[in-house]
N, C-alpha and C positions, 0 to 999 in steps of 0.2 A: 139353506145349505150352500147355494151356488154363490152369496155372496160374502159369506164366511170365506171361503176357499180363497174366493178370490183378494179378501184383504189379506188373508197369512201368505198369498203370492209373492201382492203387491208389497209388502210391509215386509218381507225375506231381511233386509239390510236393518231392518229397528228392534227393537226391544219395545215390545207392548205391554200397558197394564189393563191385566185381563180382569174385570168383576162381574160375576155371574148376578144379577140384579134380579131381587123378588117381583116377583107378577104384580105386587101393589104402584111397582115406578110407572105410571104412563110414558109411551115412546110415543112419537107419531106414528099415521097409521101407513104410509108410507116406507117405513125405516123399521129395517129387524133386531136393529141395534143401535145405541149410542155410541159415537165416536167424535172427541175431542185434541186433535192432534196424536198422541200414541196413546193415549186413554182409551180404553175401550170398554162398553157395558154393555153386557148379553143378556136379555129376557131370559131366566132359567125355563122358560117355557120353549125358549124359540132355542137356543142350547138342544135341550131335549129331542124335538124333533130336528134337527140337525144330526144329532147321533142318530137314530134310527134308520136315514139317509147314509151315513157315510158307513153304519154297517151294513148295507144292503150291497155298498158297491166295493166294500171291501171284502165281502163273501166272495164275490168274483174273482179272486186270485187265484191263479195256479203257480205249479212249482216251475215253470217256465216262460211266463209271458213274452213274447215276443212283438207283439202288438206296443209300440210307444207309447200310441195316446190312451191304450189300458194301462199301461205300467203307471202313465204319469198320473193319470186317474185313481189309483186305489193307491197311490202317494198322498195324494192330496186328503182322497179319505183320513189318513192320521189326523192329521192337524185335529179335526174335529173327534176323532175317537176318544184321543190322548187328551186334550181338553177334556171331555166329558169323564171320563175313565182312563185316570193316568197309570191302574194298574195292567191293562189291556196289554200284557205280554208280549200275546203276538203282532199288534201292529208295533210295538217298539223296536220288536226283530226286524219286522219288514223293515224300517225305517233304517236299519243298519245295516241290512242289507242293499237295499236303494243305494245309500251312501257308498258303500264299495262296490259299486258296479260302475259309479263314477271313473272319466277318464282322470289321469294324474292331473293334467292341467286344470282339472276341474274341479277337484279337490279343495284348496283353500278357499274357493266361495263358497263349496260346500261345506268344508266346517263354521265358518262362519253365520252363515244361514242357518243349519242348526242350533249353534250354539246360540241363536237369537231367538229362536224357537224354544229350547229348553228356558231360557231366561226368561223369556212372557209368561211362561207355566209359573217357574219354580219361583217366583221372583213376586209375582204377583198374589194382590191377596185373596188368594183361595186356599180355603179350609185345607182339603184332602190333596190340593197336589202341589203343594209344597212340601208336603211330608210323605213324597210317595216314592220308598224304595226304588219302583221301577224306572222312576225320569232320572234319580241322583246316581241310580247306576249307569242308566245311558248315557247320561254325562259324562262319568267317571270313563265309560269306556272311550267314548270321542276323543277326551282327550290325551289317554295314554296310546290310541291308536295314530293319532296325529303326530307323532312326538315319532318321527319316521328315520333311519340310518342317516340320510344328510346331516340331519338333524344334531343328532348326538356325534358326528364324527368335526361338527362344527365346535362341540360343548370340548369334545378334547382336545380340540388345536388354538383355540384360543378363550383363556381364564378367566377373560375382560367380560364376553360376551357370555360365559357361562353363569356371572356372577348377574347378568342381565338378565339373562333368562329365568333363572331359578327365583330370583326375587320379581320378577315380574308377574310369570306363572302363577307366584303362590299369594301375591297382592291381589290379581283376580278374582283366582279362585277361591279365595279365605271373603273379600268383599262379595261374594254372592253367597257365600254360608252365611256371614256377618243378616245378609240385609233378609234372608229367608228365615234367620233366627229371630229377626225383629219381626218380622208379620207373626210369625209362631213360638213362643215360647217351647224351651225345649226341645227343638225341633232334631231327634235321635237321628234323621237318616240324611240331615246335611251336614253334622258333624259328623257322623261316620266318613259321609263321602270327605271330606277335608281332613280325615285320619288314611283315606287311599290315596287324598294326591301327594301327601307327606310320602305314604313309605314308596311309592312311583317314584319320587326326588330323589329320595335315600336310593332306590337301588339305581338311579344314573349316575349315582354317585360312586356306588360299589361295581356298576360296568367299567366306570373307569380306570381301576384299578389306582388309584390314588391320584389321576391327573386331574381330575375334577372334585372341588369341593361348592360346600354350601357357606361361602363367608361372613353373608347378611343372617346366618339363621337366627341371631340373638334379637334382629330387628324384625325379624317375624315372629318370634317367640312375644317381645315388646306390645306387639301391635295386638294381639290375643289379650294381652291382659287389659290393656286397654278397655276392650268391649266387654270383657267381664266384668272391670270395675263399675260400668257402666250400668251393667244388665247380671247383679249381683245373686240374684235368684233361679238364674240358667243352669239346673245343674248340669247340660251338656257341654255348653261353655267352657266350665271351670273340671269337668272330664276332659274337655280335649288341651287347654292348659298342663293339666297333667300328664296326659297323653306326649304333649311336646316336653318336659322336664324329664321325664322317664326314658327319652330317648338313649339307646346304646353309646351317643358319643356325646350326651346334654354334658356342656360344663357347669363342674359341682359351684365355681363362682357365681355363674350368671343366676344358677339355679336360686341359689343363698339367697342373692339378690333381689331375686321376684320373691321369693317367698316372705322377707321381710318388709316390700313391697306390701303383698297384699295385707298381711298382720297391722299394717300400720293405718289403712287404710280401712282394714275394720275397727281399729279402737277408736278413730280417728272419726267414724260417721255411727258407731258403737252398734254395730253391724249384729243383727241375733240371728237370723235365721239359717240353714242349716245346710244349705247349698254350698257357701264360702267356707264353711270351718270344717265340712267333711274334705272339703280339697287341703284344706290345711293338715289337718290332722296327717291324713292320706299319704300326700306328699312328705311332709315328717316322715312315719314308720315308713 
């Protein structure tokens, strides 16, 4: 447990790949884990008891701690809960909590650190918690919470930097649905969360009352088909393609466009199965 902790401490600033490794891999007997640069392999045995540890010290909370090195203590607990059980609600609260009780100064390592944190879960290849509601929600909330008044009074004073941000934001955030939908086929609850940063966009867009737009959107619209063409059998993929052409102000050209796209692209590799031609269809009526 103590030396788990201490690498999600240590490793705050990286993106780790996490693999829960069967009881048949020998480790030495020394070592609770493999670790290869940001590779990481966990004995699901030694995992295991790790959770058992970190909910023992995570029982320990109250609705006021005042004690630091308790606070910082049944923090730490997460890391190991949320690994092992990414549905575990309440320490995701806690964890969101923790984070706003952060000073302001303190905040952009904090998100950072999180989001480095969600990224070794959701990112890595594990079955259950790349597909786990509760981390792509606490995602989704980080970073609409982060996205603070300075923020958007910047997005309205200057067009340059809005046009930065927007396509920045969603090149992130679209490349970790991207890579969590390669570990998992179909993966329903990263394309969701990538249908919340969409409409998060759109409504900075409708705060603005028309001083801010989305100029690149057609080049993010682009970039989705892309990874479908790709990954032709996804049917959330080619849902949230749709997702993006159905939009209230999608232009009906670009729409045309892709959709001839993909048509051509299915006669073209003579595409059968059922995924690409219900988006077509779809898309049609």
């Amino acid at each position: 447990y103590e030396d788990l902790i201490s690498l999600f401490e240590q490793s705050g600033d990286l993106v780790l790949e996490i693999e829960v490794l069967p009881s048949s891999i020998p480790i030495p007997d020394d070592q609770n884990f493999i670790q290869d640069g940001t590779s990481l392999g966990i004995p699901k045995r030694v995992l295991a008891q790790a959770f058992l540890r970190a909910r023992e010290v995570f029982a320990k909370r109250t609705k006021n701690i005042e004690d630091d090195d308790m606070v910082r203590e049944v923090f730490h607990a997460t890391y190991i809960i949320l690994l092992f059980d990414p549905e575990y609600l309440t320490a995701a609260n806690y964890r969101k909590e923790h984070y706003l009780s952060q000073p302001a100064t303190l905040l952009p390592k904090a998100h950072i650190r999180e989001l480095n944190f969600l990224n070794s879960i959701l990112l890595s290849p594990l079955h259950r918690q790349s597909k786990s509601p509760t981390l792509w929600h606490h995602r989704l909330w980080l970073m609409t919470f982060s996205f603070h008044p300075p923020t958007f009074d910047s997005l309205i004073e200057d067009v340059g930097y809005a046009e930065w941000w927007f396509q920045g934001i969603f090149d992130e955030e679209i490349d970790a649905v991207f890579r969590s939908g390669e570990r998992h086929a179909n993966n329903y609850y990263a394309w969701g969360y990538a249908r919340g940063v969409v409409r998060f966009m759109d409504s900075v867009v409708k705060r603005s009352e028309g001083g801010v737009g989305w100029p690149r959107r057609s080049d993010a619209t682009g970039k989705v088909l892309m990874w479908c063409k790709a990954h032709p059998s996804d049917t959330s993929g080619w849902s949230f393609l749709l997702f993006l052409l159905l939009q209230e102000k999608a232009d009906v050209k670009m729409t045309a466009s892709m959709l001839g796209k993909v048509l051509k692209f299915a006669e073209d590799v003579k595409w059968e199965k059922e995924a690409l031609w219900h988006f077509l269809r779809t898309a049609v009526a």
